[in-house]
C-alpha positions in Angstrom: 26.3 117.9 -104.2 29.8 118.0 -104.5 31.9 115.6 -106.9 33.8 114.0 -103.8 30.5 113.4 -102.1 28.7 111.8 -105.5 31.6 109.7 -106.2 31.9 108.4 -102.5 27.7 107.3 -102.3 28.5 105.7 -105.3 31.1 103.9 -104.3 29.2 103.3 -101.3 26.1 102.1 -103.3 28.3 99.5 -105.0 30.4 98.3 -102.1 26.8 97.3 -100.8 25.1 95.5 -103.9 28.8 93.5 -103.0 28.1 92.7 -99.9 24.5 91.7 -100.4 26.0 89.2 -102.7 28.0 87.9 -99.7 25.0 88.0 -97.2 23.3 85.1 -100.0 25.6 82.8 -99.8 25.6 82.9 -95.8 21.6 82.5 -96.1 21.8 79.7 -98.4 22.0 76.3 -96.9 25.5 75.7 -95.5 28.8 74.8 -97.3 31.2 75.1 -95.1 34.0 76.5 -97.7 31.6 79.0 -99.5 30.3 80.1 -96.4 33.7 80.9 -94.4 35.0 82.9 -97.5 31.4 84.8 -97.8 31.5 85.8 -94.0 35.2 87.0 -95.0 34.0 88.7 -97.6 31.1 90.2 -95.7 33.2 91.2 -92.9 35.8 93.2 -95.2 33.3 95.0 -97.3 31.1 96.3 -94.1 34.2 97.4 -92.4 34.9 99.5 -95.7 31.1 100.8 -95.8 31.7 102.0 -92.5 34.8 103.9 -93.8 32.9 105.3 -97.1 29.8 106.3 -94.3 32.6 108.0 -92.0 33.9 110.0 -95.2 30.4 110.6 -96.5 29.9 112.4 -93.1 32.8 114.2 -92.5 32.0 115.7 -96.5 28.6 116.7 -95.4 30.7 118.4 -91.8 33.1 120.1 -94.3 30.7 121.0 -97.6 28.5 124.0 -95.6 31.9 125.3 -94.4 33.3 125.5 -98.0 29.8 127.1 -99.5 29.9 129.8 -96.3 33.7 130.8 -97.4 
């Protein structure tokens, strides 16, 4: 496995121990202040877990390519 590809799981891996964090505080019995800034939180993190996944896959595209060369 490439160094790009390690360091973008692992950043991947940490962004979603973050947003499991997040996900808590929505299941825990309401609070209307904790709650709105968790689902913000929440919102932000999977939209940049979607971007790390997009990477990670567009690595795996490029990485056979590179070995083949």
């Amino acid at each position: 496995m490439s160094e790009r590809l390690e360091t973008l799981n692992k950043a991947r891996d940490r962004m979603v121990e973050d947003r499991d964090a997040h996900a808590k505080v929505l299941a825990a019995p309401f609070d209307r202040d904790k709650a709105e800034r968790a689902r913000n939180k929440f919102i932000e993190i999977q939209v940049l877990i979607d971007a790390l996944d997009r990477a990670i896959s567009g690595e795996n595209v490029i990485s056979p390519k590179a070995e083949l060369a």
